[in-house]
N, C-alpha and C positions, 0 to 999 in steps of 0.2 A: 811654570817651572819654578821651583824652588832657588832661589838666588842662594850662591856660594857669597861664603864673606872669609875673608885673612888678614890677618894684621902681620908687619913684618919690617925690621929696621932697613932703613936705609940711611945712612948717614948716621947723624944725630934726629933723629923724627921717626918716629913710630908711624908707620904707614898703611892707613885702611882701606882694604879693596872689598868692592862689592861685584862678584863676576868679572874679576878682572878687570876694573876701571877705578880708578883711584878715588874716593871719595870722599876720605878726609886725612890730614896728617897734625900729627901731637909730638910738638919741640920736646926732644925729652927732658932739656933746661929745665922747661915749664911745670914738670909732674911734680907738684908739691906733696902727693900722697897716694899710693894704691892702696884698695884693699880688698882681698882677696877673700869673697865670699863662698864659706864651703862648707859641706854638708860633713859630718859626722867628727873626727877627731879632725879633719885635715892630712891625713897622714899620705896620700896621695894625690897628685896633679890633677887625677880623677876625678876625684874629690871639689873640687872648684865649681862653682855652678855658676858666678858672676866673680868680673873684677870692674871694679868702679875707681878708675883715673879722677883724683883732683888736681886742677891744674890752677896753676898760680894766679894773682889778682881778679880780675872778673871772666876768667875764660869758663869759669865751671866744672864740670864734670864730662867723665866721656865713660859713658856704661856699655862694657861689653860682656855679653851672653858667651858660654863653656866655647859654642862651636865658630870662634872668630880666632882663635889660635892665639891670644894674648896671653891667656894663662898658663898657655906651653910656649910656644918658639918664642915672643917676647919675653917673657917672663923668666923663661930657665936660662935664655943664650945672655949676654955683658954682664955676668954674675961681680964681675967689679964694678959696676956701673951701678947694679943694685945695693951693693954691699957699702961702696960710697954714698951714696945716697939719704940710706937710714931710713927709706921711706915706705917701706913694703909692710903691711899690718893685714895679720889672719882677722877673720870675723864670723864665726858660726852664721851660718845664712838663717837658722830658723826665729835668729835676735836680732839679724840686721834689716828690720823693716823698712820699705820702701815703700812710697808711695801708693796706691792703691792702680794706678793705673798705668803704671810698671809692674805692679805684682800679677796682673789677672789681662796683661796682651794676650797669653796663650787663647784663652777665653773667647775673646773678641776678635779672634784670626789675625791678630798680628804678629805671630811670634816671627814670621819668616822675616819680616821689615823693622822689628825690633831688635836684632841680631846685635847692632850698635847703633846707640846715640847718642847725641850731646843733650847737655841739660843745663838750666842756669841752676848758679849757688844759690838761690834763695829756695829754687824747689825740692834742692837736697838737704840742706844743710842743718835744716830741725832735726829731719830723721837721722842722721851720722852724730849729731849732737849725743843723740842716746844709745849709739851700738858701743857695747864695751870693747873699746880697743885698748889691744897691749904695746908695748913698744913693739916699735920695727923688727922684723926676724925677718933674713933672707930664708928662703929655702933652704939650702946649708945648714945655718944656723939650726932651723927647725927642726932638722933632720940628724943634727946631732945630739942635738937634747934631745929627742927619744932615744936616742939609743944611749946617754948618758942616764936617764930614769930609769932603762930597762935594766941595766948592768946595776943601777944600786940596789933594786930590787932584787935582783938576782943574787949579789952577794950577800944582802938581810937574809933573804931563804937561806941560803946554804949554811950560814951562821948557825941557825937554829939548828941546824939537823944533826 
């Protein structure tokens, strides 16, 4: 049987379930960096395919897969907590390369056990060296710049006409 996985606040800690059994938890103190890998503009939560947790001094990373619910109920709920923060950064997934044996679990039948993991900094941190990241943008934020880009193009059009 396919193992369920969730992630979901309790407190201050980000908390991972796998079938309903707790199996790992991330101080949120600790999140020195998300970033939010996603396919095409990012214009939607859909959109998301991976978010990859860096956590402060040598705790490393914590990579979670679209269906562990970080990129949604974590991610959209303490919109002050993120917005304090400064730490949320978009990443085009087809530039944010990963490891080779993180990219191809599907392959090797791990995708259900790969749902979430941890990882140490030395095995991530060449490849985050090269994905082009922009400053921090909550969701919010993001989502008002489109529609601040959509509207100045919309009034250039109407100028000319």
């Amino acid at each position: 049987m396919k193992p369920t996985w969730r992630t979901l606040w309790q407190q201050h800690d980000i908390v991972v379930y796998r079938n309903d059994v707790e199996i790992d938890r991330l101080p949120a103190d600790r999140i020195a960096r998300v970033f939010l890998l996603h396919r095409g503009r990012g214009d939607t939560p859909v959109d998301i395919e991976r978010c990859l947790v860096e956590l402060a001094g040598d705790q490393g990373y914590a990579l979670f897969e679209a269906g562990t619910g970080f990129a949604g109920r974590v991610n959209f709920e303490r919109h002050a907590f993120w917005s304090e923060r400064r730490c949320v950064h978009w990443v085009p997934a087809h530039v944010a390369t990963l490891p080779w044996r993180l990219r191809f679990a599907v392959w090797r039948g791990e995708a259900s056990s790969a749902s979430f993991r941890r990882l140490a900094r030395e095995e991530l941190a060449g490849a985050i060296a090269r994905w082009p990241v922009d400053d921090a943008e909550t969701w919010d934020e993001r989502k008002l710049r489109r529609i601040e880009c959509k509207r100045l193009f919309g009034q250039a059009n109407g100028a000319h006409a």
